[in-house]
Backbone as CSV, one residue per row, in Angstrom:
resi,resn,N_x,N_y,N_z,CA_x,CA_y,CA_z,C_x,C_y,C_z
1,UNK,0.850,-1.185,0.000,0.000,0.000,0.000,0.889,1.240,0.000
2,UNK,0.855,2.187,-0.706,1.020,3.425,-0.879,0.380,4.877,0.256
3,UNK,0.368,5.988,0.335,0.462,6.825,1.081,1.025,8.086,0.532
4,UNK,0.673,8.768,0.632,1.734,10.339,0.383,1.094,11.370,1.304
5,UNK,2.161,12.304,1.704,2.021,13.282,2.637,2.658,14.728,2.216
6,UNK,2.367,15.629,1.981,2.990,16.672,1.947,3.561,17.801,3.237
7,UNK,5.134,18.390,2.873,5.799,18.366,4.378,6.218,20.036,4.020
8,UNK,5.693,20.867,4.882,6.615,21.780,4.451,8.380,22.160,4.922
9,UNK,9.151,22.019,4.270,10.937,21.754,4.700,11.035,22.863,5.524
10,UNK,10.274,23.795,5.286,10.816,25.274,6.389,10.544,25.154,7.423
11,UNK,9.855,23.967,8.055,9.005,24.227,9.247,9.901,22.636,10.242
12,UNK,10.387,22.936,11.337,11.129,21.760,12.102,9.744,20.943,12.143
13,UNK,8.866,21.437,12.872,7.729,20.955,13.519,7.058,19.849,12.857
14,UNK,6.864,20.169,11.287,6.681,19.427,9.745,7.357,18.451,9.429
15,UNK,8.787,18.543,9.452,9.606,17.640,9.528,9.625,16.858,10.687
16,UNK,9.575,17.360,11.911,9.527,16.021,12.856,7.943,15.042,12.893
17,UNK,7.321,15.869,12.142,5.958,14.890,12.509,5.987,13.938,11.369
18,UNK,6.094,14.355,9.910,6.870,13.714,9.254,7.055,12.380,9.393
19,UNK,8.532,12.478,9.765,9.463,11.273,10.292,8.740,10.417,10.929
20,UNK,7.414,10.783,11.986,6.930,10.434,12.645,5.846,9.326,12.088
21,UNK,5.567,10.157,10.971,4.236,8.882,10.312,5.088,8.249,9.392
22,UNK,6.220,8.326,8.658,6.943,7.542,7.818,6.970,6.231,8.822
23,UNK,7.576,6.545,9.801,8.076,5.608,10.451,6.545,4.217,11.178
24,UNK,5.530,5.549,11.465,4.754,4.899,11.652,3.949,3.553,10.559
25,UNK,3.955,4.430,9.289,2.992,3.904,8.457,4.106,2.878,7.540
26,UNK,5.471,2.307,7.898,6.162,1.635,8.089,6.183,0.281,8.781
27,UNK,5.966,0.553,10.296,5.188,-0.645,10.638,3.916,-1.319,10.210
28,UNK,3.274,-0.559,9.566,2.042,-1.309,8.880,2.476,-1.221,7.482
29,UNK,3.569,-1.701,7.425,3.335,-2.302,5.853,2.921,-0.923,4.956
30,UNK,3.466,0.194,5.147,2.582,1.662,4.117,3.840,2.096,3.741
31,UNK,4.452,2.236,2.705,5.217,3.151,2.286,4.630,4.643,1.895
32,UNK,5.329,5.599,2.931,4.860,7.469,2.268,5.530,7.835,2.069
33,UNK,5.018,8.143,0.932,5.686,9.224,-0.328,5.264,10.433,-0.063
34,UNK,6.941,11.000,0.309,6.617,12.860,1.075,6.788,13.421,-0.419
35,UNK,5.801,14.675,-0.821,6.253,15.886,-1.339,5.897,16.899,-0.529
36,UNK,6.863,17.818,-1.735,7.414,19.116,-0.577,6.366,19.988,-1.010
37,UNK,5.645,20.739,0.491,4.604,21.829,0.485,5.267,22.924,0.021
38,UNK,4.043,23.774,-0.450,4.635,25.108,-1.196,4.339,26.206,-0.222
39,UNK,5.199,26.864,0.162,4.964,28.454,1.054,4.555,28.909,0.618
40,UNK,3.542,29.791,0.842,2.372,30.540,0.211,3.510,31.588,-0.567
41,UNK,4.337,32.500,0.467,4.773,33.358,0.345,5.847,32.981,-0.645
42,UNK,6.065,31.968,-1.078,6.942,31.680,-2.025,6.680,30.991,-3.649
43,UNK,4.903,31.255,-3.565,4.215,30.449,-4.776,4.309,31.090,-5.692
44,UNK,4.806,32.657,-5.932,4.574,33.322,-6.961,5.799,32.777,-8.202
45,UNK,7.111,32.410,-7.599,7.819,32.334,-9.076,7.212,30.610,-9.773
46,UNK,6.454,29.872,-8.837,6.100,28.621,-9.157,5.053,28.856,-9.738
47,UNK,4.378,29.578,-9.541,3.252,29.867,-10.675,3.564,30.436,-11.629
48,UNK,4.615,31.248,-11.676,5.084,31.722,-13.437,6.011,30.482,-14.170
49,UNK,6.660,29.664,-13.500,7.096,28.759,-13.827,6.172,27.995,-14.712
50,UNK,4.871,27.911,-14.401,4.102,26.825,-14.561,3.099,27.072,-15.313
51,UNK,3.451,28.682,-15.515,2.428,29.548,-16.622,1.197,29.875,-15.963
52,UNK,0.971,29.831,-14.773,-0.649,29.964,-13.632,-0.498,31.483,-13.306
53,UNK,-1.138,32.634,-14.430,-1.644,33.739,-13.850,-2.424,34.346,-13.807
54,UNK,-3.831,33.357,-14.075,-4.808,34.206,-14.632,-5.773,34.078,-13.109
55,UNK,-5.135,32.718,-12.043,-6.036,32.577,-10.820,-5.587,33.312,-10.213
56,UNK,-4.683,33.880,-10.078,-3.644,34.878,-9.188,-4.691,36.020,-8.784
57,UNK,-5.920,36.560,-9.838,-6.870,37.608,-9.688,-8.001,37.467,-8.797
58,UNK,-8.217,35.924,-8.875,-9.541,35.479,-8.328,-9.290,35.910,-6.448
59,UNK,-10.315,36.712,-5.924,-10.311,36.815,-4.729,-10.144,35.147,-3.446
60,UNK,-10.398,34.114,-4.213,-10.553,32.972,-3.373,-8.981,32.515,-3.355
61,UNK,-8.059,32.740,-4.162,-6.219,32.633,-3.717,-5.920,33.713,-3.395
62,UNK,-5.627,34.553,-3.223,-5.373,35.952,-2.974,-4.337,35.878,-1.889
63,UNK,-4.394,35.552,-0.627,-3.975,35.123,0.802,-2.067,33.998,0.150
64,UNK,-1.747,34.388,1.068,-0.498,33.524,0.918,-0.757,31.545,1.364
65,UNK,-1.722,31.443,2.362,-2.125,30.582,2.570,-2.621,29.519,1.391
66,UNK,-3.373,30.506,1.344,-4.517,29.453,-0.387,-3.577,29.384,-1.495
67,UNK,-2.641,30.622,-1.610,-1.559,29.980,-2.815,-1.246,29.221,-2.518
68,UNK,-0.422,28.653,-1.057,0.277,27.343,-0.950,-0.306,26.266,-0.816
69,UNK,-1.782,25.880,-0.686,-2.497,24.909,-0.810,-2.835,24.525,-2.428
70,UNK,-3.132,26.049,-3.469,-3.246,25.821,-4.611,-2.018,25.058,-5.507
């Protein structure tokens, strides 16, 4: 069985909990597959990267938060 978790690297707290369910979902037989969360405050060159600027307007991303979930 499979699993994935997303971790943000800037955050210790993220990383230790992390480690925490790898290890857990390990004993049961789960391999998780971490990718890396996006900082809100850091989504803007990943969205030009990726050609995404037309949601950038919509009031519902706006927040640094909702970029990094988007």
């Amino acid at each position: 069985m499979r699993a994935f978790t997303i971790v943000l690297k800037e955050s210790e707290l993220a990383q230790s909990i992390s480690n925490e369910a790898v290890a857990a979902a390990a004993l049961h037989g789960v391999t998780l597959e971490i990718y890396d969360a996006v900082l809100g405050y850091n989504s803007q060159p990943l969205f030009e990267q990726y050609g995404i600027d037309k949601f950038l307007n919509y009031t519902m991303i706006d927040k640094p938060g909702h970029q990094g979930c988007f």
